[in-house]
Short mmCIF file of the C-alpha atoms (twelve columns), coordinates in Angstrom:
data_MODEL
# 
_entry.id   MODEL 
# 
loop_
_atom_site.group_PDB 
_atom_site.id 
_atom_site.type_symbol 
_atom_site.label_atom_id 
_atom_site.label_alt_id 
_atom_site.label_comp_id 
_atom_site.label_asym_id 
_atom_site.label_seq_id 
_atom_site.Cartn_x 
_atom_site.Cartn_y 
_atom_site.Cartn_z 
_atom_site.pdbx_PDB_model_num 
ATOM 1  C CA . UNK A 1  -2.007 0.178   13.144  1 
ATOM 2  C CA . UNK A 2  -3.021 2.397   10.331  1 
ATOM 3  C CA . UNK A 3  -6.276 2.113   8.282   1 
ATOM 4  C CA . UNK A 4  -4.119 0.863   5.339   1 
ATOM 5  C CA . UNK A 5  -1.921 -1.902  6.977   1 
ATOM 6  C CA . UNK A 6  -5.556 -3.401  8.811   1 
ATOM 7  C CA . UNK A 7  -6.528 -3.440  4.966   1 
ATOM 8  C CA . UNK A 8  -3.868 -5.718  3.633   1 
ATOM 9  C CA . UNK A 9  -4.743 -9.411  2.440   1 
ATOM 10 C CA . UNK A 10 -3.132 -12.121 1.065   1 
ATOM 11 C CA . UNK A 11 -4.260 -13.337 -1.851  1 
ATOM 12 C CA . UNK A 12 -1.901 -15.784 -2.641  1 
ATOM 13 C CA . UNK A 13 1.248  -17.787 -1.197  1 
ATOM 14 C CA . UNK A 14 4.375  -19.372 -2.863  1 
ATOM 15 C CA . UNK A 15 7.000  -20.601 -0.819  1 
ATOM 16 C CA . UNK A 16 8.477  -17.597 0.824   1 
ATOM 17 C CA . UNK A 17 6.911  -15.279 -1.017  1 
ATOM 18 C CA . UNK A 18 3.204  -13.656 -0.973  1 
ATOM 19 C CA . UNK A 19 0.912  -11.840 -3.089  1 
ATOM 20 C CA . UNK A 20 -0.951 -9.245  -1.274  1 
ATOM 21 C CA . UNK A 21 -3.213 -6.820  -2.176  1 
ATOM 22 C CA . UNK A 22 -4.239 -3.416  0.124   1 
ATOM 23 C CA . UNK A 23 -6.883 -0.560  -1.491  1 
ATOM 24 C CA . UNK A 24 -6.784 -2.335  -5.058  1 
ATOM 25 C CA . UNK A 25 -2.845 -2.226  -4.732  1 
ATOM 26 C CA . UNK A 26 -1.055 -5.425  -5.269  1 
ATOM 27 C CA . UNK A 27 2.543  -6.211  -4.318  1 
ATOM 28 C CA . UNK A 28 5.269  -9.593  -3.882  1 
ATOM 29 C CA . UNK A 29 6.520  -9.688  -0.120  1 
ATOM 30 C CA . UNK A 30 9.528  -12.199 0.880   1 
ATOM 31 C CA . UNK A 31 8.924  -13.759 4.396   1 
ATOM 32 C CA . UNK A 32 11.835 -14.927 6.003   1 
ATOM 33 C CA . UNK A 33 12.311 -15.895 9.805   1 
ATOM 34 C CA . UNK A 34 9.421  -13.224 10.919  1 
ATOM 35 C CA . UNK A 35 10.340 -10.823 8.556   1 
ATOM 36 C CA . UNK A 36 8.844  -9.596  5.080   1 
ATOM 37 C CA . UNK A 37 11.186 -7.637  2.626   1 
ATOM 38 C CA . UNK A 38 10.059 -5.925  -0.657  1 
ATOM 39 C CA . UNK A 39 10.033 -7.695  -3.871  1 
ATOM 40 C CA . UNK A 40 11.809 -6.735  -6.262  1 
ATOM 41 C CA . UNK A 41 13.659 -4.178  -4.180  1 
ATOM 42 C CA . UNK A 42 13.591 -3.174  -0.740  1 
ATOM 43 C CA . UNK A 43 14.237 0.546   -0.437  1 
ATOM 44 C CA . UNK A 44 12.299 0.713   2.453   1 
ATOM 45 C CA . UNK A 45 13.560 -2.493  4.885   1 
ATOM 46 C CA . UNK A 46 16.763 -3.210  3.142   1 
ATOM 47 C CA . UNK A 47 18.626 -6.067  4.977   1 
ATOM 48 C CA . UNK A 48 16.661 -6.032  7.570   1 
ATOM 49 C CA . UNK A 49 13.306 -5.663  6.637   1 
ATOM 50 C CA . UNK A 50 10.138 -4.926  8.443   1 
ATOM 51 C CA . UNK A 51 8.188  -7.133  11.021  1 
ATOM 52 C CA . UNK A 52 5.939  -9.784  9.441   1 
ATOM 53 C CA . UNK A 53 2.602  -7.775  10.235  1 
ATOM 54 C CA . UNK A 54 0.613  -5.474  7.783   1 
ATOM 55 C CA . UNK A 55 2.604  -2.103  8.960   1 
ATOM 56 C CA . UNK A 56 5.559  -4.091  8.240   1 
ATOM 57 C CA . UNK A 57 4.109  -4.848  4.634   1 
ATOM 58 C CA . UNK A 58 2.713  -1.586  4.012   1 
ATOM 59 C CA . UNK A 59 6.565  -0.434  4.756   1 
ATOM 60 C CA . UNK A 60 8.147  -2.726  2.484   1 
ATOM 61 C CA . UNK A 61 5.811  -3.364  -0.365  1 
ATOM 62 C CA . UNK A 62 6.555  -2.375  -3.988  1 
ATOM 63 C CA . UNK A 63 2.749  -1.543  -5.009  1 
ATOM 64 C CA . UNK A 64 1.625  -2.251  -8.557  1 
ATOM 65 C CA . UNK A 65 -1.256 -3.601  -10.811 1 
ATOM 66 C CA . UNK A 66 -2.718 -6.581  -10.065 1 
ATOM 67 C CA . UNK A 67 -1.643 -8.309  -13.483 1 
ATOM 68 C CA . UNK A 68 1.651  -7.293  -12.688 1 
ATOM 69 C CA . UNK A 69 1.987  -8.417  -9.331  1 
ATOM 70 C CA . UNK A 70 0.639  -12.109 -10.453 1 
ATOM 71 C CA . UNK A 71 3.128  -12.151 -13.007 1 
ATOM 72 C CA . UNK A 72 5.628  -11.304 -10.806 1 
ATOM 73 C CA . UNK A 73 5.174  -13.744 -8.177  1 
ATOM 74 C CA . UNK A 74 4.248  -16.710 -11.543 1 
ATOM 75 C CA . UNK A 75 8.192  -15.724 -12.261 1 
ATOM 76 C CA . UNK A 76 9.815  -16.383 -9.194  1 
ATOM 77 C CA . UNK A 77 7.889  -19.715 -8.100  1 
ATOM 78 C CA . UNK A 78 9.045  -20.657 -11.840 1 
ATOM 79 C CA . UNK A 79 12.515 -19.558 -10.901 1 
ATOM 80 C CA . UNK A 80 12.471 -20.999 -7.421  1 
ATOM 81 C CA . UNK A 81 11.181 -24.731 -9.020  1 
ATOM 82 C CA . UNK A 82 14.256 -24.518 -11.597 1 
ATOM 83 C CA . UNK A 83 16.533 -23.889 -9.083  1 
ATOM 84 C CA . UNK A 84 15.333 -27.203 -6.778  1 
ATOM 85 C CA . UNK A 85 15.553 -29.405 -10.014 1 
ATOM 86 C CA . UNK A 86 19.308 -27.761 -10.696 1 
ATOM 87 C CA . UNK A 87 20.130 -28.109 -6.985  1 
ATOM 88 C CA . UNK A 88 18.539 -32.307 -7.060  1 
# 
């Protein structure tokens, strides 16, 4: 494992999705049946992602600010909650 995937932490979960953080770089991951994929794209795992592991996060992830990244992942567990009302 590289020195920057050993350095990746998650600050934060919502649902599927995390907020990580790796050398003052934040990003959203999706984790999905031992997978993570990029948030909001996935250039680098595309369908089929990258194993659920820090390489596999370092791979996928979509680095940013940390404001941004927070904001981010505010929006889609506010998207995700309107979706379960709709779907009740």
């Amino acid at each position: 494992m590289s020195g920057a995937s050993k350095d990746v932490t998650v600050v934060a979960e919502n649902g599927s999705f995390r907020l990580v953080a790796c050398q003052g770089r934040y990003a959203v991951v999706e984790t999905r049946g031992g997978r993570v994929y990029g948030v909001p794209t996935d250039e680098a795992g595309g369908r089929d992602g990258a194993p659920d592991d820090g390489e596999g996060v370092t791979a996928v992830a979509r680095w940013t600010g940390e404001a941004d990244a927070r904001a981010l992942l505010a929006d889609l567990a506010t998207r995700g909650d309107q979706l379960a009302r709709a779907l009740r």
